[in-house]
mmCIF file as gemmi writes it, N, C-alpha and C atoms, coordinates in Angstrom:
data_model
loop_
_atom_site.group_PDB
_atom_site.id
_atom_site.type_symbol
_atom_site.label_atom_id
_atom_site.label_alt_id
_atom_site.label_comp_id
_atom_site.label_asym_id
_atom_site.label_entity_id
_atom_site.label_seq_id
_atom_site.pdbx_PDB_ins_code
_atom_site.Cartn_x
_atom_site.Cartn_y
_atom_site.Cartn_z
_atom_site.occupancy
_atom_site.B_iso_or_equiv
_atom_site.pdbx_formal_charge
_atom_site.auth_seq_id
_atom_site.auth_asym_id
_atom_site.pdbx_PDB_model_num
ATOM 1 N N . UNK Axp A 1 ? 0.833 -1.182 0 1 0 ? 1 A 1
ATOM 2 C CA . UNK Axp A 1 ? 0 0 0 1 0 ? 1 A 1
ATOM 3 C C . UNK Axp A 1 ? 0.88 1.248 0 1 0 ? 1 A 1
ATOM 4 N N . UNK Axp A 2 ? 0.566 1.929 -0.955 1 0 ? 2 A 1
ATOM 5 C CA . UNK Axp A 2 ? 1.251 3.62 -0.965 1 0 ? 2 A 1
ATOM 6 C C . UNK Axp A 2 ? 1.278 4.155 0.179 1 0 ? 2 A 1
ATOM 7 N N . UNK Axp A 3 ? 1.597 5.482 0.258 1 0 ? 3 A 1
ATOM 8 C CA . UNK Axp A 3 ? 1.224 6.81 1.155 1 0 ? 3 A 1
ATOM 9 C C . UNK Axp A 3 ? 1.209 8.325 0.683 1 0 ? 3 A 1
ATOM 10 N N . UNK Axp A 4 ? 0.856 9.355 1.238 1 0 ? 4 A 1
ATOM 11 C CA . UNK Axp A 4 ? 0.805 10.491 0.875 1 0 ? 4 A 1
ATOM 12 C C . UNK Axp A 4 ? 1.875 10.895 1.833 1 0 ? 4 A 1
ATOM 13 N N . UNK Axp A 5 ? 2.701 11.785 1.099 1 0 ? 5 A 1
ATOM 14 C CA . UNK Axp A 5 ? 3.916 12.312 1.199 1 0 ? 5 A 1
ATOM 15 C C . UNK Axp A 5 ? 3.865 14.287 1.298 1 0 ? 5 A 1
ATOM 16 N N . UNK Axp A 6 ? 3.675 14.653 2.653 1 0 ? 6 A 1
ATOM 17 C CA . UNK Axp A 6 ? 3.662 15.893 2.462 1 0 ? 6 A 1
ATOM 18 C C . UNK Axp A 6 ? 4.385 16.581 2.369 1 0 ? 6 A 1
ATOM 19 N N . UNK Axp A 7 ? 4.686 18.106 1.273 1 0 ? 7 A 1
ATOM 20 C CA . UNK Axp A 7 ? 5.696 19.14 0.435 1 0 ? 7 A 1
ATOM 21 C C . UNK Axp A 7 ? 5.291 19.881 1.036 1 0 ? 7 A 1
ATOM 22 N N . UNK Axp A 8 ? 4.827 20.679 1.983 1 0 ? 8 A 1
ATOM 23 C CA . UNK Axp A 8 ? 4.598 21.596 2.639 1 0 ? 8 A 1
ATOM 24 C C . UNK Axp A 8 ? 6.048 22.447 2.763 1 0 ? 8 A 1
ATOM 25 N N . UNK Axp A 9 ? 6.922 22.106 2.816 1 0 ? 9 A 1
ATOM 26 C CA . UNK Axp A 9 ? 8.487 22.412 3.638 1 0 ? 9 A 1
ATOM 27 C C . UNK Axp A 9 ? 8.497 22.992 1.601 1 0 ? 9 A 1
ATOM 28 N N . UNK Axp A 10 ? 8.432 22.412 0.862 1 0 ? 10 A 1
ATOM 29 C CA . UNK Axp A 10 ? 9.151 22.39 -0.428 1 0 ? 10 A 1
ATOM 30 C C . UNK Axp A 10 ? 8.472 23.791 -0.97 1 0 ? 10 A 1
ATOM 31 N N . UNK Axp A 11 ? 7.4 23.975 -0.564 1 0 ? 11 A 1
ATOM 32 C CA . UNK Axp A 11 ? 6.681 24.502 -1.382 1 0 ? 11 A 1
ATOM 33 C C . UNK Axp A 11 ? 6.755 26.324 -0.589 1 0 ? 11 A 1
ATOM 34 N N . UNK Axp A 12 ? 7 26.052 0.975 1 0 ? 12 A 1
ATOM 35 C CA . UNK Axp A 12 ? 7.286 27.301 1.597 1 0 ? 12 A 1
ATOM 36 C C . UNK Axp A 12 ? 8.602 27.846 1.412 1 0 ? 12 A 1
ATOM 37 N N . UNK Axp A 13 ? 9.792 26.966 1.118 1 0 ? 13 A 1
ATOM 38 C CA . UNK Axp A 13 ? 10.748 27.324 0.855 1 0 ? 13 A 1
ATOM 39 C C . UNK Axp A 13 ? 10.624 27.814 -1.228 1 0 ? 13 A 1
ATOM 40 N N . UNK Axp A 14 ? 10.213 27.562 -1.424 1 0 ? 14 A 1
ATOM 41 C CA . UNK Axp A 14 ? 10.023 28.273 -2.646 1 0 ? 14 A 1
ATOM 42 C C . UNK Axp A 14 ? 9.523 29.267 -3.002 1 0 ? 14 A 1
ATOM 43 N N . UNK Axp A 15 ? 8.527 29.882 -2.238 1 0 ? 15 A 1
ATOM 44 C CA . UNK Axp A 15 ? 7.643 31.011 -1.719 1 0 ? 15 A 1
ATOM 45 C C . UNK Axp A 15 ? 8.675 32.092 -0.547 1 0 ? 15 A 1
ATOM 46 N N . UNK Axp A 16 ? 9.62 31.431 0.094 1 0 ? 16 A 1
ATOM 47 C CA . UNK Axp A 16 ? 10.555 31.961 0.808 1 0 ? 16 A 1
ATOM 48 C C . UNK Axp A 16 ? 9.505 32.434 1.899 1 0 ? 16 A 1
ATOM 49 N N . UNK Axp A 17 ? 8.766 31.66 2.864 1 0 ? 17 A 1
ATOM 50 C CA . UNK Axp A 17 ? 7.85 31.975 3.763 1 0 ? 17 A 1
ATOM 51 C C . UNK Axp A 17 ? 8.08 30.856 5.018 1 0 ? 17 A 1
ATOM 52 N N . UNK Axp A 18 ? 8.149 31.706 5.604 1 0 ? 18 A 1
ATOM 53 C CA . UNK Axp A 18 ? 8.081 31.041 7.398 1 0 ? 18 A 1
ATOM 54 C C . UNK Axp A 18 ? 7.106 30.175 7.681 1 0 ? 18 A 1
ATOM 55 N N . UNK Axp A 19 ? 7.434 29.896 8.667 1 0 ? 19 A 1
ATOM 56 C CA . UNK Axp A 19 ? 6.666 28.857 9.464 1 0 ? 19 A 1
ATOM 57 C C . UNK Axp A 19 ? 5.497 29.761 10.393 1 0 ? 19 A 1
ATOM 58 N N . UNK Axp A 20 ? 5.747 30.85 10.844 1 0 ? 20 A 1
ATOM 59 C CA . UNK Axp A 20 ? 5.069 32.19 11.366 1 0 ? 20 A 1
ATOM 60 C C . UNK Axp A 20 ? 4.159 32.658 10.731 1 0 ? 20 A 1
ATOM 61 N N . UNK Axp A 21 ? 5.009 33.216 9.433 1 0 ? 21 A 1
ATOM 62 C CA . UNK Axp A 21 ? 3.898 33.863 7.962 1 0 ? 21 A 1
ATOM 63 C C . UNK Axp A 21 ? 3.043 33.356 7.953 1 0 ? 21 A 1
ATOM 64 N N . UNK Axp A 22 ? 3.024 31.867 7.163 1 0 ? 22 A 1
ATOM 65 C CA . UNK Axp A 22 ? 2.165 31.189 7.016 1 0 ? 22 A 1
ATOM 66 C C . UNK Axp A 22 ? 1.023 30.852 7.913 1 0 ? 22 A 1
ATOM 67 N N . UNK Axp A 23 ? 1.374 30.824 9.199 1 0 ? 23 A 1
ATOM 68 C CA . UNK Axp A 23 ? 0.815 30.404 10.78 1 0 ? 23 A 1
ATOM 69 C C . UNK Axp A 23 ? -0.376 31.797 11.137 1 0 ? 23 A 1
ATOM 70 N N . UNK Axp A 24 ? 0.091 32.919 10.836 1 0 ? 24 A 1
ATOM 71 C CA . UNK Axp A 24 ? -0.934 34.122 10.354 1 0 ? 24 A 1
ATOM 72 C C . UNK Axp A 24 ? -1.585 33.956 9.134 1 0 ? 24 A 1
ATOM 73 N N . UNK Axp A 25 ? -1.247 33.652 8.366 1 0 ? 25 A 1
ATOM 74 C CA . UNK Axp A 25 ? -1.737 33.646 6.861 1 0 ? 25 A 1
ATOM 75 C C . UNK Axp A 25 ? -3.485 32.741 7.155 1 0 ? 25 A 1
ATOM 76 N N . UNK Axp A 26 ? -2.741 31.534 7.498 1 0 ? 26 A 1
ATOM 77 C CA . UNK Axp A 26 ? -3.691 30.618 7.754 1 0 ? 26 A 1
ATOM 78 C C . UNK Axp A 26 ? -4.602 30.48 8.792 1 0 ? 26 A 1
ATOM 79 N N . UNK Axp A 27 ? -4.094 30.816 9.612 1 0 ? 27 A 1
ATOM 80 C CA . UNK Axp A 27 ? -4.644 30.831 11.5 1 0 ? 27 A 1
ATOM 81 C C . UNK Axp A 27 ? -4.957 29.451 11.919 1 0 ? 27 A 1
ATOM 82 N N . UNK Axp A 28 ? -3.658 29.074 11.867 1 0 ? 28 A 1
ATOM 83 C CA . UNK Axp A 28 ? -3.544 27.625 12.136 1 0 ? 28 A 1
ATOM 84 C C . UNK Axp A 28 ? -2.192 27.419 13.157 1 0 ? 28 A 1
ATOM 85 N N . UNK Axp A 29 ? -1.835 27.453 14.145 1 0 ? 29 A 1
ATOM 86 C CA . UNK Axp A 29 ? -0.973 27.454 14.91 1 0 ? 29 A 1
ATOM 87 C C . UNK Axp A 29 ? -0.07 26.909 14.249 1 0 ? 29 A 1
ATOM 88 N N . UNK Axp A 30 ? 1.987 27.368 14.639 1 0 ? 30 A 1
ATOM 89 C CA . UNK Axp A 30 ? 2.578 26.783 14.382 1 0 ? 30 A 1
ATOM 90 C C . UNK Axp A 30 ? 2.543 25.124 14.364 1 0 ? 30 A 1
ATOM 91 N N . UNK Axp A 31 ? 2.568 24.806 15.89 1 0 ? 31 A 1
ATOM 92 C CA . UNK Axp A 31 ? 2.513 23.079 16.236 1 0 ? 31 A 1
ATOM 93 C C . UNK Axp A 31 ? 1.6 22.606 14.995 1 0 ? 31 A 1
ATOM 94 N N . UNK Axp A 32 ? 0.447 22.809 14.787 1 0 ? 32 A 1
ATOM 95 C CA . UNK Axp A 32 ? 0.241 22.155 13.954 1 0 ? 32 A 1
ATOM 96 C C . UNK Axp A 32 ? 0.161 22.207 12.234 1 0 ? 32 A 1
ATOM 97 N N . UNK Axp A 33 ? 0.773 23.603 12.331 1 0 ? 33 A 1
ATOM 98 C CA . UNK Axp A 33 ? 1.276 23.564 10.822 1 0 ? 33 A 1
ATOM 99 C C . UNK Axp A 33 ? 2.816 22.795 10.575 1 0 ? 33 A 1
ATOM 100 N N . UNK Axp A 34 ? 3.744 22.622 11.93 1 0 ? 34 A 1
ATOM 101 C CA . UNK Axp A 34 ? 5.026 22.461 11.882 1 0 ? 34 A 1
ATOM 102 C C . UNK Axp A 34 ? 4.626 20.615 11.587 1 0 ? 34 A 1
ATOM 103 N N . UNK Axp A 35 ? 3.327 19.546 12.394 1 0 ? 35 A 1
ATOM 104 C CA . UNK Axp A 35 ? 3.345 18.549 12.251 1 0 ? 35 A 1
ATOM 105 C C . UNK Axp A 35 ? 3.228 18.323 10.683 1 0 ? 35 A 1
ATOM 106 N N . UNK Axp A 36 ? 2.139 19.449 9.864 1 0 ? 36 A 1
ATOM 107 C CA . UNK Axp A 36 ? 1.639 18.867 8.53 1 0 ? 36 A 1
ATOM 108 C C . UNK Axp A 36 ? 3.297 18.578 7.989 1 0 ? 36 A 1
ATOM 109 N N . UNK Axp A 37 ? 3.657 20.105 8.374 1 0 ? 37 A 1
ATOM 110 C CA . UNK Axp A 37 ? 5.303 20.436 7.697 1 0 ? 37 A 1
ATOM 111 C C . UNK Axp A 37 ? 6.387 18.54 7.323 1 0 ? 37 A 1
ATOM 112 N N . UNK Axp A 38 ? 6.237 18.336 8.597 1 0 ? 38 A 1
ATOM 113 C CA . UNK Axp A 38 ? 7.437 17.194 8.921 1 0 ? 38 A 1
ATOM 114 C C . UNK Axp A 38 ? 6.371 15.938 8.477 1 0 ? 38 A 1
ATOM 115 N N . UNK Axp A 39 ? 5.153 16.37 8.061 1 0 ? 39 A 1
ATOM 116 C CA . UNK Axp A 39 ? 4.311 14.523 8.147 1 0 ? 39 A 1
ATOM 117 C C . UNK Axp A 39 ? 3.973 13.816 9.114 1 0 ? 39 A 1
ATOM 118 N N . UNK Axp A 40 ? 3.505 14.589 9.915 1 0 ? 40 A 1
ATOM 119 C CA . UNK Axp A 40 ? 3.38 13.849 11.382 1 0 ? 40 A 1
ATOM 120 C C . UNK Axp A 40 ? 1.692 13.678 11.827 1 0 ? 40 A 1
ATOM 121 N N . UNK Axp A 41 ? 1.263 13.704 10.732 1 0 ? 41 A 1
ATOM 122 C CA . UNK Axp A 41 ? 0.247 14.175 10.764 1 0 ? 41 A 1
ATOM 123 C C . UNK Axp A 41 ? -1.399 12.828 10.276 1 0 ? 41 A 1
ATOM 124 N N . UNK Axp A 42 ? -2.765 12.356 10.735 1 0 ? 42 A 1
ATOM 125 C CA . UNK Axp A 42 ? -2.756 11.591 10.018 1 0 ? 42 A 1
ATOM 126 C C . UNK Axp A 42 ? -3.86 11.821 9.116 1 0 ? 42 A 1
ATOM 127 N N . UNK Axp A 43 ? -4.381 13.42 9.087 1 0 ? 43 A 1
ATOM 128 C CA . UNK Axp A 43 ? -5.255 14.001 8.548 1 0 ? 43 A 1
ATOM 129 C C . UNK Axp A 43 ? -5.124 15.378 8.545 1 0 ? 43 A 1
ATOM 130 N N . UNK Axp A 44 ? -5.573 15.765 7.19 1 0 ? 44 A 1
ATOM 131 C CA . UNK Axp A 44 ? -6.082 17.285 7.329 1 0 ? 44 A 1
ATOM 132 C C . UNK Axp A 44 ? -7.157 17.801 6.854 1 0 ? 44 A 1
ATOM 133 N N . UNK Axp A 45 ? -7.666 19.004 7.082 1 0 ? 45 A 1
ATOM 134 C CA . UNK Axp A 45 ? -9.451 19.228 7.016 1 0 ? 45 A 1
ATOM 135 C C . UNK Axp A 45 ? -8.75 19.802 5.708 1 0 ? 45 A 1
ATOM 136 N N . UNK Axp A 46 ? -9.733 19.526 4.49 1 0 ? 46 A 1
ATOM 137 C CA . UNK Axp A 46 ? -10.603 20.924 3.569 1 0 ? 46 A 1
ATOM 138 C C . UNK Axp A 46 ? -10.437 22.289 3.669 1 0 ? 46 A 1
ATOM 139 N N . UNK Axp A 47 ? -10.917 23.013 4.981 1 0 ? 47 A 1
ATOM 140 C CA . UNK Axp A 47 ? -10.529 24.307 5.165 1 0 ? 47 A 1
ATOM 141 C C . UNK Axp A 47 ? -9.116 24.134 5.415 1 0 ? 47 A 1
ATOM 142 N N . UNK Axp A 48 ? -8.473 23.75 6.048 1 0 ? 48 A 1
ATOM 143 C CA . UNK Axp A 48 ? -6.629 23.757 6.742 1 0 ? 48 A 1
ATOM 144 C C . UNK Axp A 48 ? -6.101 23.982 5.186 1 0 ? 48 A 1
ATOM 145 N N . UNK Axp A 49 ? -6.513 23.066 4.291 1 0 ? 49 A 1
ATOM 146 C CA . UNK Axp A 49 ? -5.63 22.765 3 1 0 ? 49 A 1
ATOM 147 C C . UNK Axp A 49 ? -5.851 23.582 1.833 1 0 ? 49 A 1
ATOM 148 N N . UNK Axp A 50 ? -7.469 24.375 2.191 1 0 ? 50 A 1
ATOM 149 C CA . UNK Axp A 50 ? -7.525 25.429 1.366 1 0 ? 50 A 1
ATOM 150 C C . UNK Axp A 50 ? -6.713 26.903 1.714 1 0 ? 50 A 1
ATOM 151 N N . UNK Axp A 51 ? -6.443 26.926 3.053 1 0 ? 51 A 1
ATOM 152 C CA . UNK Axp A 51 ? -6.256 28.165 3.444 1 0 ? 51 A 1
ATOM 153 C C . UNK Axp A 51 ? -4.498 28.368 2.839 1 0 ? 51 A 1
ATOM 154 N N . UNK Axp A 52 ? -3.961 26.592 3.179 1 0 ? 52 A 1
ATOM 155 C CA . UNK Axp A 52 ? -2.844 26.856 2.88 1 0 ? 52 A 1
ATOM 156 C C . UNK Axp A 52 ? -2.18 27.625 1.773 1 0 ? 52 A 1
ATOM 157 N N . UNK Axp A 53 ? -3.338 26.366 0.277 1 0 ? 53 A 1
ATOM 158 C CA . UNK Axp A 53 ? -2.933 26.629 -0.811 1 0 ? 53 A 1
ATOM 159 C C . UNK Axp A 53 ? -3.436 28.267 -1.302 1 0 ? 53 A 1
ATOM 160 N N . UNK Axp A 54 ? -4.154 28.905 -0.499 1 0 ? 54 A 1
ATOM 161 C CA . UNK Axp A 54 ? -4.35 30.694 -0.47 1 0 ? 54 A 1
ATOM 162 C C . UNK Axp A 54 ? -3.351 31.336 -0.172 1 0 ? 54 A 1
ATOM 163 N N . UNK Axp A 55 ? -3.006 31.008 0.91 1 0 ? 55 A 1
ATOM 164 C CA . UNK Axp A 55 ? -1.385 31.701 1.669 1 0 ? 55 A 1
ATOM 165 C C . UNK Axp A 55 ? -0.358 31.685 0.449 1 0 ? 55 A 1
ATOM 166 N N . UNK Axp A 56 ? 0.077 30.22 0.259 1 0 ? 56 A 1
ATOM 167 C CA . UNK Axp A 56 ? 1.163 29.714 -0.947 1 0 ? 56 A 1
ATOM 168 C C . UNK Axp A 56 ? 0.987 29.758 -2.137 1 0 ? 56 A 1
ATOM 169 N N . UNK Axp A 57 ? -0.148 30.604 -2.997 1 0 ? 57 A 1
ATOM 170 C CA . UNK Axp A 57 ? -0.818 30.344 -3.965 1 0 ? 57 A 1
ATOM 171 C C . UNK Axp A 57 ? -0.465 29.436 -4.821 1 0 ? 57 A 1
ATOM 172 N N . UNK Axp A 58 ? -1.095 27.836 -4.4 1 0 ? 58 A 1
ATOM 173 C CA . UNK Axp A 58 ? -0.659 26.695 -4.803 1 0 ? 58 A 1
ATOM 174 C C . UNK Axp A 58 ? -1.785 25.58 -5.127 1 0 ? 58 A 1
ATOM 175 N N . UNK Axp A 59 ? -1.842 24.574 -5.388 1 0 ? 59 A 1
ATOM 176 C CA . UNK Axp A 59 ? -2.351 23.928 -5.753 1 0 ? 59 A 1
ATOM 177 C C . UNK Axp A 59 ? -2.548 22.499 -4.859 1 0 ? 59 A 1
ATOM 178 N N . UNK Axp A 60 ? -3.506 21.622 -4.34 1 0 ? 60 A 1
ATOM 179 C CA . UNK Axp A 60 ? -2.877 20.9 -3.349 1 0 ? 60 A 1
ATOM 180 C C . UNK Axp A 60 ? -2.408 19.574 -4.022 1 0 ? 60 A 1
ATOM 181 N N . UNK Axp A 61 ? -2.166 19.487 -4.971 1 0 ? 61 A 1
ATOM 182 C CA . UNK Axp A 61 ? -1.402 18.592 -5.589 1 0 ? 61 A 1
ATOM 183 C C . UNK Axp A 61 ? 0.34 19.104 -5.563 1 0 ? 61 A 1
ATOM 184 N N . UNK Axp A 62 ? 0.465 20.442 -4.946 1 0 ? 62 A 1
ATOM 185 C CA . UNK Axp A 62 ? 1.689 20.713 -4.863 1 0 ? 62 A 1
ATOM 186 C C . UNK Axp A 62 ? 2.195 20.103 -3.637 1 0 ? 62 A 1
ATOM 187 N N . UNK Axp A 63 ? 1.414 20.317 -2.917 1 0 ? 63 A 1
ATOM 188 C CA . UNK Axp A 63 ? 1.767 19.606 -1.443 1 0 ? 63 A 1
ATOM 189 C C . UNK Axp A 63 ? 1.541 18.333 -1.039 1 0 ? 63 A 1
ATOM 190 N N . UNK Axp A 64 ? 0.871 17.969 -1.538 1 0 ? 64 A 1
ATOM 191 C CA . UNK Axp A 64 ? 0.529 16.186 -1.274 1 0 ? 64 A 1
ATOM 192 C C . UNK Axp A 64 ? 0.62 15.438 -2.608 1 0 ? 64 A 1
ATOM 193 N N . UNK Axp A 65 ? 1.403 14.366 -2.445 1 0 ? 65 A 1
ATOM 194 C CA . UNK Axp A 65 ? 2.078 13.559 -3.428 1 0 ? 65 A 1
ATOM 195 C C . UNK Axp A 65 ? 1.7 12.204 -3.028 1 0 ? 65 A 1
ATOM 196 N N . UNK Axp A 66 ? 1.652 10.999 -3.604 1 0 ? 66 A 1
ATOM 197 C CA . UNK Axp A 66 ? 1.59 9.845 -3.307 1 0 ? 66 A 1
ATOM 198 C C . UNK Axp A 66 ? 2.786 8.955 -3.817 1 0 ? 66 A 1
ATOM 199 N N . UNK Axp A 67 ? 2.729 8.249 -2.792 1 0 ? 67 A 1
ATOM 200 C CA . UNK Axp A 67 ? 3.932 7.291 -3.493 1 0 ? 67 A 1
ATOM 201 C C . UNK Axp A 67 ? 3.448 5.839 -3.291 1 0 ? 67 A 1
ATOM 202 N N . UNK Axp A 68 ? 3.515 5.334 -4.149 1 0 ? 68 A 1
ATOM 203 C CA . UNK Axp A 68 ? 2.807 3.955 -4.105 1 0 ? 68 A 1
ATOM 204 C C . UNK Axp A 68 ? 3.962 2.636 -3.72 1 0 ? 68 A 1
ATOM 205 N N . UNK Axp A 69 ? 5.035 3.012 -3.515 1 0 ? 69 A 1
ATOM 206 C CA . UNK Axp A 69 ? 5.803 2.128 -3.099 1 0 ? 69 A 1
ATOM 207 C C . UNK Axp A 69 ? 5.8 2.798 -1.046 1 0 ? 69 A 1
């Protein structure tokens, strides 16, 4: 069975945006933007993932990847 692989880290460093920025942007506390960050995570809501891809103007196929191995 695959998994989803979260770019969160890839996609803020490309945007050149904090862990803070974003944490206002979104209004989602660090801790748990820092878990999505590292994958520590074993869900995320709809709103969390829209707000992100608003902040990062991104796509959420930028941030979540699957890997089937």
């Amino acid at each position: 069975m695959g998994k989803i692989i979260l770019r969160l880290d890839r996609v803020m460093a490309d945007r050149k945006m904090s862990l803070n920025e974003l944490s206002e942007k979104v209004g989602v506390s660090n801790v748990n933007l820092s878990k999505i960050k590292t994958g520590k995570i074993s869900a995320v809501r709809f709103s969390t993932l829209e707000a992100i891809c608003e902040a990062l103007d991104c796509q959420p196929g930028d941030i979540l990847e699957y890997d089937k191995n």
